[in-house]
N, C-alpha and C positions, 0 to 999 in steps of 0.2 A: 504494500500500500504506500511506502512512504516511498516509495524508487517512483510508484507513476506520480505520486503528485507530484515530489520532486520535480519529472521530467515536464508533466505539464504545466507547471509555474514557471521553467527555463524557457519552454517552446512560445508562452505566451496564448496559451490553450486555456484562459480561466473560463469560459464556457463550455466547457469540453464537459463528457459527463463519461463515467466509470460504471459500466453494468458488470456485476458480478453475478454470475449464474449460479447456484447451488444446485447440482446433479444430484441431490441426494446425500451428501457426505457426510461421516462421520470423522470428520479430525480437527471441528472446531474452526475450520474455513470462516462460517458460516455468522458465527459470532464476532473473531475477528471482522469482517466487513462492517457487522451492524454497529461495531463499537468506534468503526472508523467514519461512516457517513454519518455518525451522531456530531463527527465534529466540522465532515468536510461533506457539503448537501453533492458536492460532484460524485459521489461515493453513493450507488444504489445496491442493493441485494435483490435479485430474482430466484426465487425457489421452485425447480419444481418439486410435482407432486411425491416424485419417488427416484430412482433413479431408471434415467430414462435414456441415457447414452447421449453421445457428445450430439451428434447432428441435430437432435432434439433440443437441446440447450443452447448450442449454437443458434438456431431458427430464434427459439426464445429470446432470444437477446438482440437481435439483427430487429425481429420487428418489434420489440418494444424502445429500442432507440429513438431519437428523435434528432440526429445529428447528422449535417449535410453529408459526412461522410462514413461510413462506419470500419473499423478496426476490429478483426476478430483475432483473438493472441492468446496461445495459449498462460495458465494460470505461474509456467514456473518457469516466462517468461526465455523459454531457450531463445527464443531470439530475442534480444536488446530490443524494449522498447524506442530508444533512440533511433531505431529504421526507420521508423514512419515518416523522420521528416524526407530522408531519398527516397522511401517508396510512394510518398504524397508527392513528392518532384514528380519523380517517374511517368505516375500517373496524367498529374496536370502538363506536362511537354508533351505526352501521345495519345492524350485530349480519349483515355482509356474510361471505362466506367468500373472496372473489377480490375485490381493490379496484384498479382498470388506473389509472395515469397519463394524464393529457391534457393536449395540448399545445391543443386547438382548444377549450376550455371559457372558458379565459383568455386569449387569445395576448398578453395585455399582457405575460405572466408569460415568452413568450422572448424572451431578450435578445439572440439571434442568429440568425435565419429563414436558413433553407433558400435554394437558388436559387429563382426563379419558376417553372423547368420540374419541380422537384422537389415544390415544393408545391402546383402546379397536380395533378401526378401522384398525390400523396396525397388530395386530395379525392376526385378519379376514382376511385381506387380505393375510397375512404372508401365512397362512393357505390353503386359498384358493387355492396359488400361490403353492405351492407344489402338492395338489391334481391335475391341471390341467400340471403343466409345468414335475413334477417331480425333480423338483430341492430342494434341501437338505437342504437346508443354512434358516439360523434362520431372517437375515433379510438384504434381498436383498435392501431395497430402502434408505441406511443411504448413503448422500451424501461426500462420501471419500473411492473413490476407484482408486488401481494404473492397471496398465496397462502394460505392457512389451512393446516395439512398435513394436513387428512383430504381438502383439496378437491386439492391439489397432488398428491398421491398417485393419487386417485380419476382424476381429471385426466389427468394426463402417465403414466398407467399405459395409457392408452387414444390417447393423443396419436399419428399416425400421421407427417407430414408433416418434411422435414429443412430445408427450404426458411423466407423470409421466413414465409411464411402460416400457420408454426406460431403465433405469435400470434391469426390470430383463429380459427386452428383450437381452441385452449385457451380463447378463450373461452367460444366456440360451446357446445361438450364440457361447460365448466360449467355452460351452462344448461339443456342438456341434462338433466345429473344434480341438476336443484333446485337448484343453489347460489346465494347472491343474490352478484351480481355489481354492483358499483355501479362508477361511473366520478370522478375526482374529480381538479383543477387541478391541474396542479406545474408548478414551473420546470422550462425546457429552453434551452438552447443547442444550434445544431448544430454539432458537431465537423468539420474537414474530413478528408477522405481517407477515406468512405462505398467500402466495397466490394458497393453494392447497385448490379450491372449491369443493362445492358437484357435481358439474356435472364431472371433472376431476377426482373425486373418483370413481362416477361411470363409468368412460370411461376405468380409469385403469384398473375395474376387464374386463370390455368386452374387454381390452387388451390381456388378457390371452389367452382367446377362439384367438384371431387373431395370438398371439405367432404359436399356433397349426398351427393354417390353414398355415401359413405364411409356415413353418417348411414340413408342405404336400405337399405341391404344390412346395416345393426343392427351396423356396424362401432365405437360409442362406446355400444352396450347396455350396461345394468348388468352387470356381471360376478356 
């Protein structure tokens, strides 16, 4: 908490607003935020109702925003908040509406890799993920992507999946709707203590196949 207000008080962000999502957790998250927007109103807490998996909570947070842009980051911050101001560049020079994080553009740029089984497993899927979706981008699931909010809206209003795969479900979805999506370097660290199991890895590739179907059946149509 004190790192982003920190950061948003340097950037000149005192409008800016902090959604924190509570997935359900049990480690006192939860209380820490309430005890922190008691002092700073930029600081909200969103609960759901149980735990409901990330895409789920992600969604929750995207449409309860209310800011021109929105910033989705993961909680234990492997990538430096400090991105945002070049991936907010990025964004505004190639006039993008969704601008994703990558960790595979640079990899100079992490200062702490994955196991070998883990980043073995992310290419794979990386891979995968282009043969069935068709999307282009070198690595859709690094947790640090911005949002425009007509695109974030359009987006996670339509977003299906509760699972890892809502990432490249949101992609997907945005190019769908014309958005220009561009992909662009940051730092990352990986944090340890990943609650991404073997069954959630397997769910994810069978995510893909459901992207399609979902996409057939006119389930990400314009509204």
């Amino acid at each position: 908490m004190r790192r982003l207000a920190g950061f948003l008080d340097q950037a000149g962000r005192s409008q800016a607003e902090v959604i924190v999502v509570d997935d359900g957790s049990r480690d006192g998250t939860a209380k820490v935020v309430e005890q922190w927007a008691a002092c700073d109103p930029r600081f909200k807490l969103l609960r759901n109702p149980c735990n409901k998996g990330k895409g789920y909570a992600v969604r929750h947070g995207m449409l309860k925003a209310v800011g021109a842009w929105r910033l989705m980051t993961d909680a234990d911050l492997s990538t430096p908040i400090e991105e945002l101001n070049a991936l907010q560049g990025r964004a505004d020079r190639e006039h993008a509406a969704v601008a994703i994080g990558s960790r595979a553009l640079n990899r100079r740029l992490v200062a702490k890799h994955q196991s070998w089984f883990r980043e073995t497993g992310g290419r794979l899927f990386n891979l995968v993920m282009k043969l069935i979706t068709g999307l282009p981008f070198a690595d859709t699931q690094c947790g640090f992507k911005l949002y425009r909010a007509d695109a974030a809206e359009a987006i996670f209003s339509r977003q299906i999946l509760d699972g890892f795969s809502f990432d490249v479900e949101a992609v997907y979805i945005g190019q769908r709707l014309s958005f220009r999506v561009i992909e662009a370097p940051v730092r990352w660290a990986n944090s340890e203590g990943s609650k991404v199991t073997a069954g959630a890895t397997a769910r994810a590739f069978a995510d893909l196949f459901r992207i399609r179907w979902f996409d057939l059946r006119g389930r990400y149509r314009e509204k």
